[in-house]
C-alpha positions in Angstrom: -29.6 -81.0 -10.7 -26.0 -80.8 -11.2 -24.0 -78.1 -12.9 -21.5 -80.2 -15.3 -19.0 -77.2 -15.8 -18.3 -77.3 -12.0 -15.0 -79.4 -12.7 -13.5 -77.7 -15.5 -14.5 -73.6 -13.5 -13.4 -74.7 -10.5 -9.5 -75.3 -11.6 -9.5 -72.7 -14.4 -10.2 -69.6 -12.1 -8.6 -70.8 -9.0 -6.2 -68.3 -8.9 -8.6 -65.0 -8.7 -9.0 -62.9 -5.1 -11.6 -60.6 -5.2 -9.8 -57.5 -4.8 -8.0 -58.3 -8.0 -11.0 -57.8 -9.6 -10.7 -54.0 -9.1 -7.4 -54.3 -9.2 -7.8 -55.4 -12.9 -9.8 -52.6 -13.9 -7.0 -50.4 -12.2 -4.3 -51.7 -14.9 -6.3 -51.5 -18.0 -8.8 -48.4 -17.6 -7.2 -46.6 -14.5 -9.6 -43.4 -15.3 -12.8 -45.3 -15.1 -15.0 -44.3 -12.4 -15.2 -46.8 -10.2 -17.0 -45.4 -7.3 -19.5 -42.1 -6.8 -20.8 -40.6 -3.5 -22.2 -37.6 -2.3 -21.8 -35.8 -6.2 -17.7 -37.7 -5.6 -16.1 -39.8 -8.2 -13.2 -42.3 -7.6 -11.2 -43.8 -10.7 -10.5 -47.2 -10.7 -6.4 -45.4 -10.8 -7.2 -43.8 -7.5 -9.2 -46.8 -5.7 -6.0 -48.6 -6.0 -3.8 -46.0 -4.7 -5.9 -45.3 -1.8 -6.4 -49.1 -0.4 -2.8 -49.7 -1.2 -1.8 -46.8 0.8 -3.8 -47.9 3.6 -3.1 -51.6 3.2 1.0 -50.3 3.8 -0.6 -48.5 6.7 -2.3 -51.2 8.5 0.8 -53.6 7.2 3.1 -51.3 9.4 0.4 -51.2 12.4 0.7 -54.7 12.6 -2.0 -56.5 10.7 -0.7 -60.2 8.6 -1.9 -62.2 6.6 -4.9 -64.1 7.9 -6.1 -61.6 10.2 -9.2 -60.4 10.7 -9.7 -56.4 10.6 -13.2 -54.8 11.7 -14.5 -52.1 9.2 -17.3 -49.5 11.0 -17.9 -47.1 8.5 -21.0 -44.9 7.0 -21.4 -45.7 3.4 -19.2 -44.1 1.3 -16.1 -44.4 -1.4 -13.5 -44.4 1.7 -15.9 -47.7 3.3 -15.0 -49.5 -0.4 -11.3 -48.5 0.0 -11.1 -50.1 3.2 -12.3 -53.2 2.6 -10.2 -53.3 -0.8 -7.0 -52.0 1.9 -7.4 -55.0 4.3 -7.7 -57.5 1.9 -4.4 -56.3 -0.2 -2.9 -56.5 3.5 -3.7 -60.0 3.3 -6.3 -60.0 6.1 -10.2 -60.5 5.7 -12.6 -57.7 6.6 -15.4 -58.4 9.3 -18.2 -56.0 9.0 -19.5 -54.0 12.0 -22.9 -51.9 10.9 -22.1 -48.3 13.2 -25.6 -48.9 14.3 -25.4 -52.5 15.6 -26.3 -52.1 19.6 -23.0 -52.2 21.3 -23.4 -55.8 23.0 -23.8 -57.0 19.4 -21.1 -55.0 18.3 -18.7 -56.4 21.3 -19.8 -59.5 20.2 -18.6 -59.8 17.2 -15.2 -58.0 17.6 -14.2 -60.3 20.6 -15.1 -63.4 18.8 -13.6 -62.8 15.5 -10.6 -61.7 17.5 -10.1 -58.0 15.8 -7.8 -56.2 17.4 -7.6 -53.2 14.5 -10.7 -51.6 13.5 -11.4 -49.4 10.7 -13.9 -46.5 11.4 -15.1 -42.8 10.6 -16.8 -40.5 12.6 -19.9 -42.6 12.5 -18.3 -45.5 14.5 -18.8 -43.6 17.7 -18.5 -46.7 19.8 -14.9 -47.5 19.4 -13.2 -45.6 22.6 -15.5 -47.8 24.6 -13.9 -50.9 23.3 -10.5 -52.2 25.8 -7.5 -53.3 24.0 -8.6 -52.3 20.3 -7.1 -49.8 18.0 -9.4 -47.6 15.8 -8.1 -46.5 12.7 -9.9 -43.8 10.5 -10.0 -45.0 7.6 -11.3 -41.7 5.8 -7.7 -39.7 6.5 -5.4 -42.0 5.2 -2.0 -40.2 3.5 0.6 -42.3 2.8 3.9 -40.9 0.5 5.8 -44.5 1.4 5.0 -46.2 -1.6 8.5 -48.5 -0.6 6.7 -51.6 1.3 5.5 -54.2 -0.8 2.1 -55.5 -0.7 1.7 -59.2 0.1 0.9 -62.2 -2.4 -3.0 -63.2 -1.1 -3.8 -67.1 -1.5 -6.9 -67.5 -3.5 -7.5 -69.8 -0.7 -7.9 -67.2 1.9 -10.7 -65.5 4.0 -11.7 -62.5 1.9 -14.1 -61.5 4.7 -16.2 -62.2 7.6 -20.3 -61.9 7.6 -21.8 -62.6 10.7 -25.5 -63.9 9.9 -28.2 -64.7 12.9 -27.3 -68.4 14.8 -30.1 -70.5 15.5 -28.1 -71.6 18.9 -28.4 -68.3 20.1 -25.0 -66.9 19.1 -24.4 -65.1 15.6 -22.0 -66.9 13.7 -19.3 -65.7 11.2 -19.7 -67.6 7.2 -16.1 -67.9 5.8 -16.0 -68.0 2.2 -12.3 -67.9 -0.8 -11.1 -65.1 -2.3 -11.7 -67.5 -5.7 -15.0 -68.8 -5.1 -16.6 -65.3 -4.8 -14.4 -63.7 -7.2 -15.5 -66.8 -9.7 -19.4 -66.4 -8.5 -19.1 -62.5 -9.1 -17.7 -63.1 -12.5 -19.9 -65.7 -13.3 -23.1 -63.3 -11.9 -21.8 -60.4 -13.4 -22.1 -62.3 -17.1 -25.1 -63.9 -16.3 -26.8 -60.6 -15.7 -25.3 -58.9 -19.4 -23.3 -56.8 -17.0 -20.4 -54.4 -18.3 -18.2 -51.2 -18.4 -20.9 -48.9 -19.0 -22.7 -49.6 -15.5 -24.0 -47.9 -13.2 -25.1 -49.9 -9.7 -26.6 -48.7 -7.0 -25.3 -50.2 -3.4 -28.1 -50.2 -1.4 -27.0 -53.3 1.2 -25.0 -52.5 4.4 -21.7 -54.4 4.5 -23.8 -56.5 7.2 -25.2 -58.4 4.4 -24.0 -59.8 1.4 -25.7 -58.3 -0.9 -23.4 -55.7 -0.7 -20.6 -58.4 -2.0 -23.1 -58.5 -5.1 -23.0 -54.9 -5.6 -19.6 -53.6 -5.0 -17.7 -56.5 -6.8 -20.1 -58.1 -9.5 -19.8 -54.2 -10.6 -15.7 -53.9 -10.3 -16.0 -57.4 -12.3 -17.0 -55.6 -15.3 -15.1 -52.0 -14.8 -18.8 -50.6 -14.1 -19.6 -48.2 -11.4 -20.6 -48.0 -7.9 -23.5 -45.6 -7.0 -22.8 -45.0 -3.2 -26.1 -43.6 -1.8 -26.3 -41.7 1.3 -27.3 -43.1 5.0 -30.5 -40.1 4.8 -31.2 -41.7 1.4 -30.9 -45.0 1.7 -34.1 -44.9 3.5 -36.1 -42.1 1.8 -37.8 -44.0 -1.2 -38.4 -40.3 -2.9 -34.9 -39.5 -2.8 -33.6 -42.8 -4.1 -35.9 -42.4 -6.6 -34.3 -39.2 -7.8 -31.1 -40.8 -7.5 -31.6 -43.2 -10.1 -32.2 -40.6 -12.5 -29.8 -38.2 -11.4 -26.8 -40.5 -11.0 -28.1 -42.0 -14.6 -27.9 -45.7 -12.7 -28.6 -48.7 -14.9 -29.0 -51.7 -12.0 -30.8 -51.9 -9.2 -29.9 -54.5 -6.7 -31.8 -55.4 -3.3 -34.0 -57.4 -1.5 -37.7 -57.4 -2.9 -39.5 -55.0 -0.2 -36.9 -52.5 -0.3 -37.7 -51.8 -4.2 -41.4 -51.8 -3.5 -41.7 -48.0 -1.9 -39.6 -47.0 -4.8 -42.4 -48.3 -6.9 -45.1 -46.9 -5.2 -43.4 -43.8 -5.3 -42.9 -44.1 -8.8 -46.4 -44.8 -9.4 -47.9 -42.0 -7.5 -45.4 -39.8 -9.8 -46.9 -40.3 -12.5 -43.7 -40.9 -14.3 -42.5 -44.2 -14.5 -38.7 -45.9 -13.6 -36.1 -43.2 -14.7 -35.4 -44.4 -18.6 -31.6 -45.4 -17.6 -32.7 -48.1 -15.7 -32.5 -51.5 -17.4 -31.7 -53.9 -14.9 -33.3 -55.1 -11.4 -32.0 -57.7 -9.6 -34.2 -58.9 -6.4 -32.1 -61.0 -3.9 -32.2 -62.2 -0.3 -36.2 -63.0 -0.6 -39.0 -64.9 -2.3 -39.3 -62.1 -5.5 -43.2 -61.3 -5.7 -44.8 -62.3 -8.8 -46.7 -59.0 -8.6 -43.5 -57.2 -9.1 -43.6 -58.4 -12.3 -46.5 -56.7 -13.5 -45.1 -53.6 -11.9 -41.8 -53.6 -13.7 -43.7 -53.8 -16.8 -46.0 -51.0 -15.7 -43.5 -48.4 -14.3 -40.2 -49.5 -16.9 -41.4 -51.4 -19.7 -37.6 -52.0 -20.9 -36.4 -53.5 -17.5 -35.0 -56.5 -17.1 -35.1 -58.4 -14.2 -33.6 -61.2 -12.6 -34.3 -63.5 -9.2 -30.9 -64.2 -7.6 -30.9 -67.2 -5.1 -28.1 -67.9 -2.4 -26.7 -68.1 0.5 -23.7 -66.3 2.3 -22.3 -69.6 2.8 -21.7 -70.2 -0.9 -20.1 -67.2 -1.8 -23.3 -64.8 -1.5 -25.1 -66.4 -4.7 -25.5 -69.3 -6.7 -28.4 -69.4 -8.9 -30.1 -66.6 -11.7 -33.7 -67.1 -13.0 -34.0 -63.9 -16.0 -37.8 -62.7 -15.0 -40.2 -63.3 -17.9 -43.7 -61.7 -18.2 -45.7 -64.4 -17.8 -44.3 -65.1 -15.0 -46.4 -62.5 -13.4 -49.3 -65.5 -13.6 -47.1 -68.1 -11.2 -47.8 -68.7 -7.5 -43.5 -68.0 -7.4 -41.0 -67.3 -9.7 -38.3 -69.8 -9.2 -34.2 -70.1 -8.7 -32.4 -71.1 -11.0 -30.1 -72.2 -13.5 -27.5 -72.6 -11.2 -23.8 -70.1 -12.5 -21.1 -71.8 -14.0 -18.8 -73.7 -11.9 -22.0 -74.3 -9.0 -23.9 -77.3 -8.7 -27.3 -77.9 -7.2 -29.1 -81.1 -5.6 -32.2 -82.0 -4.3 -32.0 -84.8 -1.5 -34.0 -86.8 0.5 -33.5 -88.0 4.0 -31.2 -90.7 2.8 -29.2 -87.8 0.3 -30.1 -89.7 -2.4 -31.4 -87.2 -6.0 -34.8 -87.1 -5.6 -36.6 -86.6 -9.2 -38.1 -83.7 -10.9 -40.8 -82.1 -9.3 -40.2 -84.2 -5.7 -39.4 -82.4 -2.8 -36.5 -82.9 -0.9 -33.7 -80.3 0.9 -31.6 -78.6 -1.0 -27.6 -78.7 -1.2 -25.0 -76.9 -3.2 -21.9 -77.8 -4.4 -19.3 -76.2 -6.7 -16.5 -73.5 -6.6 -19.1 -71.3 -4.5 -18.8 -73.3 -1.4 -17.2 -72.0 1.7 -15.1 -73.0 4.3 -17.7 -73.5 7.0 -18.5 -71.2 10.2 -15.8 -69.2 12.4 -14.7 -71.6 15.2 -17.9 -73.4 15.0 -16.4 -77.1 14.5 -19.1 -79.0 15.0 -21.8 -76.9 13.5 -19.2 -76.5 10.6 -19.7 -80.7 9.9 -23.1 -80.4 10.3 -23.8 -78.4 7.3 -20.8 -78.7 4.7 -20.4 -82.8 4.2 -18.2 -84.2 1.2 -19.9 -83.8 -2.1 -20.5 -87.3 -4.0 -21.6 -86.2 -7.1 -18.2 -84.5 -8.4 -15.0 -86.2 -9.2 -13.4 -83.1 -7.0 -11.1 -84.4 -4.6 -11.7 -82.8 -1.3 -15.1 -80.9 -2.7 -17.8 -80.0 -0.1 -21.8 -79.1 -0.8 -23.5 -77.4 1.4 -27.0 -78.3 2.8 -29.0 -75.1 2.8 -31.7 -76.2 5.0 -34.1 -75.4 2.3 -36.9 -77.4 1.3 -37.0 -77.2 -2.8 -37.7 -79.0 -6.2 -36.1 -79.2 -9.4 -37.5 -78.6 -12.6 -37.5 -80.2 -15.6 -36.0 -76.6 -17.6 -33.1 -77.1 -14.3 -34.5 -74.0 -12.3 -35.4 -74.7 -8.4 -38.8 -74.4 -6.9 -38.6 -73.0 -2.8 -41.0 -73.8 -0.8 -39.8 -72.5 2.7 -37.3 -73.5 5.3 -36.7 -77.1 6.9 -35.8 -75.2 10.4 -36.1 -71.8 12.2 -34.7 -69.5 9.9 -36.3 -67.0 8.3 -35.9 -63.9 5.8 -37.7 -60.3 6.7 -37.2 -57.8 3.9 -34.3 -59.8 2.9 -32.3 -60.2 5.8 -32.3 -63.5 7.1 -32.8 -64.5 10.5 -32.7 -67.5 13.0 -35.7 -67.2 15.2 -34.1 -69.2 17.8 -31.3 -66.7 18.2 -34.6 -64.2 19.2 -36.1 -67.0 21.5 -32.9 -67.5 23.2 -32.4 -63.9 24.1 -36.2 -63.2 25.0 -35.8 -66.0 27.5 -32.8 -64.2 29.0 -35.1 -61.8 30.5 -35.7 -62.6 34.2 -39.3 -62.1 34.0 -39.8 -64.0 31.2 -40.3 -67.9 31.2 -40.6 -69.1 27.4 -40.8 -67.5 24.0 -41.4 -68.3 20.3 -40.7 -66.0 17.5 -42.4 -67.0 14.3 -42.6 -64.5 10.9 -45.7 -63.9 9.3 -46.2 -62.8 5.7 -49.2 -60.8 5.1 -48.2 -60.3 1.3 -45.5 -62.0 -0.9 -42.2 -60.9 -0.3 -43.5 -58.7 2.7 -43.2 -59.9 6.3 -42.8 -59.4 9.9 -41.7 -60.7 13.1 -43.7 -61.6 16.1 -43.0 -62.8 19.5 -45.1 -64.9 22.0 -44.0 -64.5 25.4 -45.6 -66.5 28.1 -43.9 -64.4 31.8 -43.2 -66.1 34.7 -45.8 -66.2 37.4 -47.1 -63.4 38.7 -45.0 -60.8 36.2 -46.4 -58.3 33.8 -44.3 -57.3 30.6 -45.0 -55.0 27.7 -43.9 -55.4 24.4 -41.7 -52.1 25.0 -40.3 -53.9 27.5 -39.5 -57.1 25.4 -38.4 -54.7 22.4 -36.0 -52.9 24.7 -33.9 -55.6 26.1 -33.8 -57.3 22.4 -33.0 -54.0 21.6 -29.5 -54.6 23.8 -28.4 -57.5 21.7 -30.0 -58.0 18.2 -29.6 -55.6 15.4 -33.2 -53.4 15.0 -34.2 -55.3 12.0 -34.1 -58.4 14.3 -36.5 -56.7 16.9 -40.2 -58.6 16.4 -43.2 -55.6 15.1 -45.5 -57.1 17.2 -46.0 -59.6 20.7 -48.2 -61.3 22.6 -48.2 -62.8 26.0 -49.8 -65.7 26.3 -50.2 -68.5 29.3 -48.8 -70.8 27.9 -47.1 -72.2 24.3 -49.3 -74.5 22.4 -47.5 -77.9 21.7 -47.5 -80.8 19.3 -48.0 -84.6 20.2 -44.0 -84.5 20.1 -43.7 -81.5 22.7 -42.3 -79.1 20.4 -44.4 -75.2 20.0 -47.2 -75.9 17.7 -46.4 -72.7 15.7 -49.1 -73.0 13.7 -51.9 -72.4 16.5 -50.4 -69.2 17.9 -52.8 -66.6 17.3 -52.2 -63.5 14.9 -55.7 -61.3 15.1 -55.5 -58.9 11.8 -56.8 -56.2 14.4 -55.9 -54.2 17.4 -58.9 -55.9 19.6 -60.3 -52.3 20.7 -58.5 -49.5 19.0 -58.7 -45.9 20.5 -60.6 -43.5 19.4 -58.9 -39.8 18.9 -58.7 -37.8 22.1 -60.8 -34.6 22.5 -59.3 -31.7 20.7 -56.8 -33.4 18.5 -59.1 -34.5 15.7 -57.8 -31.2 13.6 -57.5 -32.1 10.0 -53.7 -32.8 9.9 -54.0 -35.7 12.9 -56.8 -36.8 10.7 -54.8 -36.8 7.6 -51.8 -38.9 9.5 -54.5 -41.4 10.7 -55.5 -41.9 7.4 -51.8 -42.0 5.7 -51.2 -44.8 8.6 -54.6 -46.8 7.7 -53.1 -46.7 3.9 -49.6 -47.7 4.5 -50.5 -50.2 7.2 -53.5 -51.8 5.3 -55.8 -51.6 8.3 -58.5 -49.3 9.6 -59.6 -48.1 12.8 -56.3 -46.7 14.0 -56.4 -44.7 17.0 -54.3 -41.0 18.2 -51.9 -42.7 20.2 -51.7 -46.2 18.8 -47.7 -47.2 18.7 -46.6 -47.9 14.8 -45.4 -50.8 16.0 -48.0 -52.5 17.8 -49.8 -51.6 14.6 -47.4 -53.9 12.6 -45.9 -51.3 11.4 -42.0 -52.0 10.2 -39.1 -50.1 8.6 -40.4 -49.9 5.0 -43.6 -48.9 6.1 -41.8 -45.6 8.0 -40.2 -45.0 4.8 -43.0 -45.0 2.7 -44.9 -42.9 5.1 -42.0 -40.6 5.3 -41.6 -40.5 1.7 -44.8 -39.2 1.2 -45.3 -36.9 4.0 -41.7 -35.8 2.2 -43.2 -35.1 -1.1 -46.3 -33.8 -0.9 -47.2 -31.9 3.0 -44.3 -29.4 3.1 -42.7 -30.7 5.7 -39.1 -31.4 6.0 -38.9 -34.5 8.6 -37.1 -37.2 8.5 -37.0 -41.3 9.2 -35.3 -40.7 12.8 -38.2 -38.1 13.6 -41.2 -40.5 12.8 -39.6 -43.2 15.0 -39.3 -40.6 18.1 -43.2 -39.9 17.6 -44.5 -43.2 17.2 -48.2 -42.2 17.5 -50.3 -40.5 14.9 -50.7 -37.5 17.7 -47.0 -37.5 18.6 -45.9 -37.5 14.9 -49.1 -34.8 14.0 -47.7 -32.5 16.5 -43.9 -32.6 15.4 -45.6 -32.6 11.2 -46.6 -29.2 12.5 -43.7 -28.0 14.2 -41.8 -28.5 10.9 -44.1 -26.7 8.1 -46.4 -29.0 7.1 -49.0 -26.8 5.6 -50.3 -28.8 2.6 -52.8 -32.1 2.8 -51.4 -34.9 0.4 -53.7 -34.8 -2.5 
């Protein structure tokens, strides 16, 4: 399938950088609210003063054009200042998440080269870093109005994501300023965004998502809806969000919406009435979600946007109908204006409607291949034949798709080891290769399983080396040292050996996955009082499974972030008991996390 605009879009809005596209907004509504935080609003007038006062500042520290600048910051207005600052300076942000373990962290500073980082009290990692300067970005005051701001080439880095690497190593996606400016215009309009706006920005920087929801919004003179860290993991509070911050999108991955839902549900009061548009990104959108949307906002509408952060975050928009709730998957597709889509065989030749084949994508949304990653860089973005572009790329996706006849895309799952979990996508072979960094540990295979649609988790099989015993705690605690949490597998097994093929790779498909804890263990004398009793069976809900025991860990149980959430939620709205996600992770068991339920309040049984 190939997008015929692409020719025409691609010299037309060559010029754009995707700062300008708030910088727009400055010049013709300055007092717009751009950004709101914390009960905070920032006009679109003061956004621009404030990144070009920092950009002067890091222009004066140093920074030129072409450089790469870290940013480390909690979400807030002052995080989307500073990545507006560094690219006015002419340099490209590279996001750090605060959280990231501190190897990963080191990582990705020393191999983008940063030597300025920008940071807030949250980055509390940065004096521990030789030979870079941290800048906080949240007390910036700057009367020198005198220096002059750069001219940034369209051409340019914008910014640096680093996504999982299947080799091991994480590796940075370098996009244009005009590709993702033209993709967040064209997504933007495909979407019926405008001025009147109100987007919640749910992502981390991490993940380019958040490129979706900062600057398809400033592409319109809309507003961002900044949630807090505490909230941004509380599906009860986002919930009240919504309503209070009157927000009219809702952007995410699909099993980050669902707790909202259920919360929703168990409410009693439906999706807050501003709501009118969900977008699901980042993972297969669940035809049941449909159903729900109907349910809980009957006026919603909702859109599957498909994409990679190699093409400038995004690149096709299916608009979600009602009967689509009957499919086995709602499909990509039509590709934006400007991007092209193809479905290849072996031999990249177009393979016809309804045939499988990989998938590439061409267009103005192509980027300029992976940070210092040559060869990996020629592997995957090859000159595109089907455009009269001189010099055009497409990229291959590694995706295993169809085309249909109305020009939307079938997926039917990856060609190699990378995967999505709630969204975030990762190579398993980046997990393998650190698990088998552990001394005791001779061979591993991480595989993700998807127990419902758009749902899934990670698990590892480990087989030790002779004569060693390991524990999954064990094997979560030295991942733990490298790989961002969401990265960590739920669950593992050790096992004696890999199964193999006839070709001597793992033979994924015969690693076992037993539904149930083999013996689970029964609740210790004296603690089977009615609020341990009441946890056990919040956990057997959540989790989908019975026979949980006292002192069973959540995530030997499967258990994952969203899960925690949802429990938390709840516990939140209806026990009396003010706890938080950080306390149910430090009790793990449904004893542990009974005992601290009652140190806090919690008086009242969920009904």
């Amino acid at each position: 399938m190939r997008d015929a605009r692409t020719d025409v879009d691609v010299d037309r809005h060559s010029g754009w950088t995707l700062h300008g596209l708030a910088l727009a907004q400055a010049e013709r509504r300055p007092e717009a609210p751009a950004v709101r935080h914390a009960g905070r609003e920032m006009t679109y007038g003061e956004l621009d003063a404030w990144s070009a006062a920092l950009a002067r500042l890091l222009l004066r520290r140093g920074v030129g054009p072409g450089e790469l600048v870290g940013v480390s910051m909690a979400p807030a207005a002052e995080t989307v200042v500073a990545v507006l600052a560094v690219m006015r300076a002419g340099a490209a942000y590279v996001a750090v998440d605060p959280a990231y373990p501190e190897e990963r962290i080191r990582f990705i500073l020393t191999d983008s080269g940063a030597r300025t980082v920008l940071v807030d009290e949250a980055a509390a990692w940065v004096p521990g870093l030789a030979g870079l300067e941290g800048l906080r970005a949240d007390r910036v005051t700057d009367p020198d109005t005198a220096l002059p701001l750069p001219e940034v080439d369209p051409a340019q880095l914008p910014y640096l994501i680093y996504t999982s690497g299947s080799t091991g190593r994480p590796k940075g996606a370098m996009n244009r300023h005009s590709g993702v400016a033209h993709t967040m215009r064209g997504l933007a309009d495909a979407l019926g965004l405008d001025h009147t706006d109100r987007v919640l920005q749910v992502s981390s920087l991490n993940f380019d998502l958040s490129v979706i929801e900062i600057f398809a919004t400033f592409a319109v003179g809309g507003t961002v809806v900044i949630p807090s860290e505490a909230d941004r993991t509380d599906p009860g509070a986002l919930l009240g969000l919504l309503a209070a911050e009157s927000v009219t999108t809702w952007s995410s991955a699909p099993a980050l919406l669902r707790p909202v839902t259920d919360t929703a549900r168990r409410r009693g009061h439906g999706l807050p009435a501003t709501l009118r548009t969900v977008v699901l990104a980042g993972d297969r959108f669940p035809p049941s979600m449909v159903a729900t949307l109907a349910e809980l906002g009957p006026g919603v509408r909702a859109y599957n946007v498909a994409g990679m952060t190699e093409v400038s975050c995004c690149s096709m928009v299916y608009a979600v109908r009602k009967e689509d709730a009957e499919r086995d998957a709602i499909p990509w597709g039509p590709t934006l204006p400007g991007h092209s889509a193809y479905v290849l065989d072996d031999q990249g030749r177009t393979v016809r409607d309804g045939e499988r084949g990989e998938l590439y994508i061409g267009g103005v949304g192509v980027g300029q291949g992976y940070w210092q990653c040559p060869e990996l860089t020629d592997e995957r973005f090859l000159p595109d034949p089907f455009t009269t572009v001189a010099g055009a790329t497409m990229y291959r996706t590694g995706d295993l798709a169809a085309s249909l006849p109305d020009g939307g895309i079938e997926f039917f799952g990856r060609l190699d080891g990378q995967v999505k979990i709630r969204g975030v996508r990762v190579e398993t072979g980046e997990l393998e290769t650190a698990l088998e960094q552990h001394a005791d540990i001779r061979e591993a295979v991480v595989v993700a399983r998807h127990p419902r649609v758009g749902e899934g988790l990670l698990v590892g099989y480990v087989v030790p080396e002779a004569g060693r015993l390991l524990t999954p705690a064990q094997c979560r605690e030295h991942l733990a040292r490298t790989v961002p949490a969401h990265s960590v597998p739920t669950r593992f097994f050790f096992l004696s050996g890999i199964p193999l093929l006839p070709n001597g790779k793992a033979d994924r498909s015969a690693l076992p996955f037993p539904e149930e804890p083999a013996q689970p263990e029964p609740a210790p004398a004296g603690q089977d009082d009615a609020l341990l009793g009441a946890v056990i069976r919040l956990w057997e809900e959540v989790l989908g499974r019975a026979g949980i025991g006292a002192h069973d860990e959540f995530s030997e149980l499967g258990g994952q972030s969203l899960a925690a959430m949802e429990i938390v939620g709840r516990i939140r709205e209806g026990w009396g008991a003010r706890t938080g996600l950080a306390a149910f992770l430090d009790h793990s068991t449904p004893a542990r996390y009974a005992t601290h339920l009652r140190s806090v309040g919690a008086t009242a049984l969920e009904n």
